[in-house]
N, C-alpha and C positions, 0 to 999 in steps of 0.2 A: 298192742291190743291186749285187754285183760280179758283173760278165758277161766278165771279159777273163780266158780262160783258155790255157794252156801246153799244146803238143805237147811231150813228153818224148821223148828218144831212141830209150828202148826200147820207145814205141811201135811203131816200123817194122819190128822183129824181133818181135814179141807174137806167139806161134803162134794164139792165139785173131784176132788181126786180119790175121793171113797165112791165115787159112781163110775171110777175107773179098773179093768182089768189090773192084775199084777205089771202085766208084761207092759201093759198102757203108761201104767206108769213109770217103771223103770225106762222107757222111753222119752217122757218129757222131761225124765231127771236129767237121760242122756242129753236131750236138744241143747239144755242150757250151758255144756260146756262148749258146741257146735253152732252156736248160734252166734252174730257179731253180736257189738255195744247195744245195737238196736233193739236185740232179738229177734232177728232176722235172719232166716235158715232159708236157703231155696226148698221147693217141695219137690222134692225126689224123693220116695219110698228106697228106689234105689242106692242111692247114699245114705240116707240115714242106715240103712241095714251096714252096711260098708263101715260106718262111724260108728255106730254103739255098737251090733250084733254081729262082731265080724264072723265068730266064731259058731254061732249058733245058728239053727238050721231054719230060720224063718226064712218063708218068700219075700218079695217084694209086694207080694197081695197082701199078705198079712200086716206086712206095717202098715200097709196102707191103710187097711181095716183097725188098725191102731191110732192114726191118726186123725181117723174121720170119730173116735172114739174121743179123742181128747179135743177134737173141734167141737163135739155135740155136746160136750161139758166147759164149753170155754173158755177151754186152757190154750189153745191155740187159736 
């Protein structure tokens, strides 16, 4: 299974991920290494926090409010 993925340039200008928080984004960066071939992540605020943010002191509310952020921009 290949998990090593590319930040492309025009990420950083993408108006869909410029209508995203900081932290929104550094989150969708994180999905794509956690994600299968498919792009497919189960939805667990719980686990994502577990996979990207092990260390940092976000709830599981908050990713979730994260995610429904990057759903409302249709990144996910």
């Amino acid at each position: 299974m290949s998990r090593i993925r590319s930040i492309k340039p025009e990420f950083w200008t993408s108006a869909q991920v410029l209508e995203c928080s900081p932290n929104a984004r550094l989150l969708f960066i994180g999905l794509w290494n956690f994600c299968d071939d498919y792009g497919r992540h189960p939805y667990s605020p719980k686990q994502c926090k577990a996979e990207i943010f092990p260390a940092d002191p976000f709830t599981a509310n908050q990713i979730e409010a994260m995610l429904f952020e990057l759903e409302k921009n249709n990144l996910i």
